[in-house]
C-alpha positions in Angstrom: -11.3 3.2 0.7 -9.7 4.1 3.7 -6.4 2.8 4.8 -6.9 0.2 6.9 -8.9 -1.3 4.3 -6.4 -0.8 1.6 -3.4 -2.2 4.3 -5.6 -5.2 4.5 -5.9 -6.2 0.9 -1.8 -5.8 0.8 -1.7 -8.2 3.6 -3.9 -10.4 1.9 -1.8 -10.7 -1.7 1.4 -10.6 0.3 0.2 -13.9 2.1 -1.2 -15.5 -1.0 0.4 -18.0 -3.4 1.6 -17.1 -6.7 -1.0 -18.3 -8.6 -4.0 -16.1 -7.0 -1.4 -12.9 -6.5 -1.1 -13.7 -10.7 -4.6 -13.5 -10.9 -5.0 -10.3 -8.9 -2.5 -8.4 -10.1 -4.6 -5.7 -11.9 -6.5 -4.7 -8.3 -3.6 -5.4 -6.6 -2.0 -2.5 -9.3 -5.0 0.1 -8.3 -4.6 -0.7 -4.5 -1.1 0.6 -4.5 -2.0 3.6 -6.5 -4.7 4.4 -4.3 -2.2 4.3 -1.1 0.3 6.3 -2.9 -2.7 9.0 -3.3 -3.2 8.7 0.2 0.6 8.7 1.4 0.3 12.3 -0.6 -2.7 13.4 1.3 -1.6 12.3 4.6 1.7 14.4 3.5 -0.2 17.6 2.4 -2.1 17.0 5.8 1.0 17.0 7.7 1.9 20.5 7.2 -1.4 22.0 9.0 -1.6 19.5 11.8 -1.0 19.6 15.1 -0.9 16.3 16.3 2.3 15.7 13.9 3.6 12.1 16.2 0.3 10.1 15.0 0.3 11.0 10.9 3.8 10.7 10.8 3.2 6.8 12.3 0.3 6.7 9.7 2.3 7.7 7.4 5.5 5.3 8.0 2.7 2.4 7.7 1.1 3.3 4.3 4.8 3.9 2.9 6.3 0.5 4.4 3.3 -1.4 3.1 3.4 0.0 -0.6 7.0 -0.9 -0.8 6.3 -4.4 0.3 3.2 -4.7 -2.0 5.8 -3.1 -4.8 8.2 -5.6 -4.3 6.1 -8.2 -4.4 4.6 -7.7 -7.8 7.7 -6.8 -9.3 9.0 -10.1 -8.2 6.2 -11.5 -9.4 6.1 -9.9 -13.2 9.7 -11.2 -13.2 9.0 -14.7 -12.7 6.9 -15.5 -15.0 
């Protein structure tokens, strides 16, 4: 998936109620992994591009959205 996509399902769970972000919490699980493979790439891909100002956005996005979606499922594995 690429990372729109992936920012999209974040959004999604973020603006859900408890009771469905319960239920998703598995995919929700893989999504994250998925963007922290892809905050690593986008790193690795850093170092050989010229055009440094736009990944280093990209990057800032994919890392600010992975905390968000982190906090919000430790929150919820604490509350219940």
């Amino acid at each position: 998936m690429r990372a729109p996509k992936l920012l999209k399902v974040v959004k999604r769970f973020l603006s859900a109620d408890k009771e469905k972000q319960y239920e998703h919490t598995k995919c929700f699980t893989d999504v994250l992994k998925k963007l922290k493979k892809k905050e690593h790439s986008l790193k690795n891909k850093l170092k050989n591009e010229k055009n440094r100002k736009q990944l280093k956005k990209e990057i800032a996005v994919v890392h600010a959205q992975r905390k968000k979606g982190i906090e919000a499922l430790k929150k919820l594995k604490k509350g219940n």
